[in-house]
NUDREN-829398 format. One record per residue (C-alpha): x, y, z; residue number from 1; residue in three letters. Coordinates in steps of 0.05 Angstrom, whole numbers, plus 5000, padded with zeros to 4 digits. Layout:
<node <X Y Z> NUM ALA>
...
end
This chain:
<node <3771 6405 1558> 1 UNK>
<node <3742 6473 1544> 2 UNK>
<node <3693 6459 1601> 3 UNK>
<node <3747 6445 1649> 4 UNK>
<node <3774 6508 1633> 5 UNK>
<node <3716 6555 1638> 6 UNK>
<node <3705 6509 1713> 7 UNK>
<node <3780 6523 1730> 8 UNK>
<node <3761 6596 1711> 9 UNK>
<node <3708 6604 1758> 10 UNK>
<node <3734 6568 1816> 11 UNK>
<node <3800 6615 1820> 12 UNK>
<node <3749 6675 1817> 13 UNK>
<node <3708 6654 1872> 14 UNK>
<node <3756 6603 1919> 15 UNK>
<node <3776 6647 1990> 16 UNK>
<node <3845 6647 2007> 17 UNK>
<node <3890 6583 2005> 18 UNK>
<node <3823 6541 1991> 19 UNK>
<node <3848 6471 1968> 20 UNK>
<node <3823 6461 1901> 21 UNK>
<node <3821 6398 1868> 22 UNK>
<node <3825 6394 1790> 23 UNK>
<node <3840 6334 1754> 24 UNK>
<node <3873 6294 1808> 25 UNK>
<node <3922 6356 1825> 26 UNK>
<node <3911 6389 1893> 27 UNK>
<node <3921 6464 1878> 28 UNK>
<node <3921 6519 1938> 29 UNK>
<node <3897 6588 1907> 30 UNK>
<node <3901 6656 1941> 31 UNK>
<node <3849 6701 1928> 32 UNK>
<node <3833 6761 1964> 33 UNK>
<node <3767 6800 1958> 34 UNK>
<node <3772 6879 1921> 35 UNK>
<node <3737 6917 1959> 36 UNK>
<node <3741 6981 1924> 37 UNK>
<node <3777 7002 1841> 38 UNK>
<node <3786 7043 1789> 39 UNK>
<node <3846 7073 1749> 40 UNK>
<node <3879 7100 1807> 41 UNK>
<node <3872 7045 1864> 42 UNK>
<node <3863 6981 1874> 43 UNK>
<node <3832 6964 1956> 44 UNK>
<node <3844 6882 1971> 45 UNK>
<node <3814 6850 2034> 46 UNK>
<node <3851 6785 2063> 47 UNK>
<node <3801 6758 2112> 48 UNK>
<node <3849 6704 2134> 49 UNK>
<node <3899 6760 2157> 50 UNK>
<node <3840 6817 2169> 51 UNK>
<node <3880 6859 2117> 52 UNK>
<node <3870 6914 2074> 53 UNK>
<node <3918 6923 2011> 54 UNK>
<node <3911 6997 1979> 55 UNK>
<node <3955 7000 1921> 56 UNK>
<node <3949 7066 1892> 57 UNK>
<node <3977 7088 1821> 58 UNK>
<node <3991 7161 1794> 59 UNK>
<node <3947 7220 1810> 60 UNK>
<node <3891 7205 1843> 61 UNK>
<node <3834 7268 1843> 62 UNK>
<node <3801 7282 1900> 63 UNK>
<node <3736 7253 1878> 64 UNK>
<node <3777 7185 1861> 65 UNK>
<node <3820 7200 1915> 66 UNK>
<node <3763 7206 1978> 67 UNK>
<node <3713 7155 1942> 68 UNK>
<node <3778 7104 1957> 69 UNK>
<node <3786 7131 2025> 70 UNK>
<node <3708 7123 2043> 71 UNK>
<node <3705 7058 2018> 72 UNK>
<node <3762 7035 2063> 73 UNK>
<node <3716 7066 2124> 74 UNK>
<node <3660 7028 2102> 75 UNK>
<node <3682 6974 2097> 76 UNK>
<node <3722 6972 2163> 77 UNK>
<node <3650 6988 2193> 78 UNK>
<node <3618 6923 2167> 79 UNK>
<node <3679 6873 2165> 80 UNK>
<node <3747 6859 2211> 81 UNK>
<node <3805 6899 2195> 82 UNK>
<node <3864 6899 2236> 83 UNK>
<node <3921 6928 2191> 84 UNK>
<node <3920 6968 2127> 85 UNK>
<node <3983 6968 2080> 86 UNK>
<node <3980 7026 2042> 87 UNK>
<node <4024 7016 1978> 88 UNK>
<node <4035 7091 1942> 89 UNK>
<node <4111 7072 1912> 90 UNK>
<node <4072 7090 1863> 91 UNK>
<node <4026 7158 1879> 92 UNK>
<node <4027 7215 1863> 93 UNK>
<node <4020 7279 1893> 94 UNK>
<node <3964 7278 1944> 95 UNK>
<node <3921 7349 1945> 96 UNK>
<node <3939 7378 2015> 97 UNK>
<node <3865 7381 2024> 98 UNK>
<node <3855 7310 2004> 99 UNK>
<node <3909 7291 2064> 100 UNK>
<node <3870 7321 2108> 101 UNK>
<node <3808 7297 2091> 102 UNK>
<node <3843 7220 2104> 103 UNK>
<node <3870 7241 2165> 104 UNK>
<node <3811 7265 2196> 105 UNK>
<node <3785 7189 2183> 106 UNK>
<node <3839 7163 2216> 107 UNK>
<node <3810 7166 2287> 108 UNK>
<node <3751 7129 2260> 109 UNK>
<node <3787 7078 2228> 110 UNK>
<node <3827 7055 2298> 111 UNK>
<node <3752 7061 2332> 112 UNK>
<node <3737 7005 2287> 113 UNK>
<node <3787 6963 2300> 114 UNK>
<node <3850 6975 2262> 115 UNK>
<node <3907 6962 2304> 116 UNK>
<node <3969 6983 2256> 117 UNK>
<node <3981 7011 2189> 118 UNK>
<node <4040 7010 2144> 119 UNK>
<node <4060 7069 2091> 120 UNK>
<node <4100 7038 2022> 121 UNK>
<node <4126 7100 2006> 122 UNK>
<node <4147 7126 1935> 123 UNK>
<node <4216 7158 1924> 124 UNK>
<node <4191 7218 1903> 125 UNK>
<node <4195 7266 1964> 126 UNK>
<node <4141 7313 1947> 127 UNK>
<node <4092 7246 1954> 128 UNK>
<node <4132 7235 2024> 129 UNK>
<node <4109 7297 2050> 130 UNK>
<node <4041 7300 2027> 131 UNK>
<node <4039 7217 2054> 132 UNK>
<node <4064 7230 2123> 133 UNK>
<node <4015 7293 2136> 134 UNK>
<node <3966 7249 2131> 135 UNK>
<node <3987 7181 2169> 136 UNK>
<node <4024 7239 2228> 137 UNK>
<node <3947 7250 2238> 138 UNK>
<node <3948 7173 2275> 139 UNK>
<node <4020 7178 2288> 140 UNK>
<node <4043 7117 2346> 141 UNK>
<node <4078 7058 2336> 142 UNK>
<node <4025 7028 2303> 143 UNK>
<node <4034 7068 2242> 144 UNK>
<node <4109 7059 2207> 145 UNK>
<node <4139 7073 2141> 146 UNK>
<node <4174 7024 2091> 147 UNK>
<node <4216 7018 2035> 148 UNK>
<node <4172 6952 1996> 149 UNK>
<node <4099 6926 2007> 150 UNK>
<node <4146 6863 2027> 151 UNK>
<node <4175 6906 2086> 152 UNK>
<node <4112 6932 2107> 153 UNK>
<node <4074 6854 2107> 154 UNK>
<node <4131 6834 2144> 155 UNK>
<node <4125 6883 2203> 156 UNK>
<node <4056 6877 2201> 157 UNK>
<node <4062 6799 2204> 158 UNK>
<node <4111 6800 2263> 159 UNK>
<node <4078 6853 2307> 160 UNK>
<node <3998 6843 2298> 161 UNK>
<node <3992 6770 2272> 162 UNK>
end
């Protein structure tokens, strides 16, 4: 039994999204998505089958922790298909003005890529508003939109750019 463990284990580590997985006789569908990018402050998810990034940010983020995040979003984007980005800072902290700036001026990049929308989770606190919507007014359209819940956000996301 220990064996089938360990197995079990290592097939919900490596399985992609909703791969059927048999294990004794029971057909089990796991969701996995792929971390692109973490540390204490964030956690960066990639759902291939939606071509989704999840950024789920905790606390104060420096600016070293804070733009390593941010350039390994780019990256990625350059090398893989991205069409949305949910950006989950219910969370966040304050944002260093110059840190906002340095993600909006990425922004541009990001759409030339390919992203088509991107959706803001944003905290209560209304300091971390402001400091948030500097930085997402820098690709402001109707492709980029503000929620209450990273349920909200998916939602929007789901419905408009599915």
């Amino acid at each position: 039994m220990l064996k089938h463990k360990a197995l079990l284990k290592c097939v919900l580590k490596l399985n992609a999204d909703y791969l059927p997985v048999y294990y004794s006789g029971l057909l089990i569908n796991i969701k996995h998505t792929m971390i692109v990018h973490e540390n204490s402050k964030v956690k960066i998810e990639y759902d291939q089958d939606k071509q989704r990034i999840t950024q789920t940010w905790t606390g104060f983020a420096p600016s070293v922790d804070f733009r390593n995040a941010i350039d390994a979003t780019v990256k990625f984007m350059e090398r893989n298909t991205v069409k949305t980005i949910i950006s989950d800072t219910i969370n966040q902290e304050v944002v260093k003005r110059e840190d906002t700036e340095y993600a909006g001026s990425v922004m541009p990049k990001m759409f030339q890529y390919g992203l088509v929308a991107m959706a803001f989770v944003l905290p209560e606190n209304i300091f971390t508003q402001i400091s948030l919507k500097k930085f997402a007014d820098k690709g402001a359209t109707e492709s980029v939109q503000y929620f209450k819940s990273s349920t909200e956000a998916a939602d929007w996301l789901d419905k408009n750019y599915a």
